[in-house]
N, C-alpha and C positions, 0 to 999 in steps of 0.2 A: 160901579165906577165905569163909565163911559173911555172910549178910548183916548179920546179928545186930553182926557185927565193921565191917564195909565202911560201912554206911550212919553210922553218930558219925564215922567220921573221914572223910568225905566232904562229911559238914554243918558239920564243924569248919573245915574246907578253904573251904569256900566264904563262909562267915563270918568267916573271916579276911582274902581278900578282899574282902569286901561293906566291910569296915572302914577298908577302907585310903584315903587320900585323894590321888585318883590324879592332880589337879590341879598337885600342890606336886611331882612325882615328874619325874624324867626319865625317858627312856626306857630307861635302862640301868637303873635302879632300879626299874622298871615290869619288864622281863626278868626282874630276878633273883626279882622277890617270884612272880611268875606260876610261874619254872620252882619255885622251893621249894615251891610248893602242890602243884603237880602231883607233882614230886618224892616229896614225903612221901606221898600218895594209894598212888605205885607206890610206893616200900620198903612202906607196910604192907601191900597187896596182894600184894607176893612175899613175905613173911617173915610174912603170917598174922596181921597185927595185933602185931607184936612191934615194941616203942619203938626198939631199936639200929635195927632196921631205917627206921624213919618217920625219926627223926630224922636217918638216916643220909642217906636220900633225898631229904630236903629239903636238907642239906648239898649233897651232890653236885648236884640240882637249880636252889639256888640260884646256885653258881658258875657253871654250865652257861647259865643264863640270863642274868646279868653280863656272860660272854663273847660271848654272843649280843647281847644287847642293846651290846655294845661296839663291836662290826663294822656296826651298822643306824646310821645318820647320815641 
């Protein structure tokens, strides 16, 4: 993945968190929003910028984060 591709959806990623308001959040919802960012970063990094892929890895990343943030108490 070229940078040209990497660097938008990296500043998207982080902008999305910069937005979020992490006060009103629990921690389990604080999990999931963190692994979807990440999530989505790595699909469009394997898959070369292609959307099945971003959106796919924010799916997957968000439940993965849920479940983690489920088990932190």
């Amino acid at each position: 993945m070229g940078v040209t591709k990497f660097v938008p959806v990296l500043l998207l990623a982080m902008a999305t968190g910069g937005c979020a308001t992490w006060e009103g959040m629990s921690d389990r919802e604080r999990s999931a929003a963190i692994g979807a960012g990440v999530g989505g970063v790595a699909g469009a990094a394997a898959t070369d910028g292609s959307v099945l892929g971003t959106v796919g890895g924010a799916a997957i990343g968000g439940v993965v984060g849920d479940q983690i943030g489920k088990r932190r108490k």
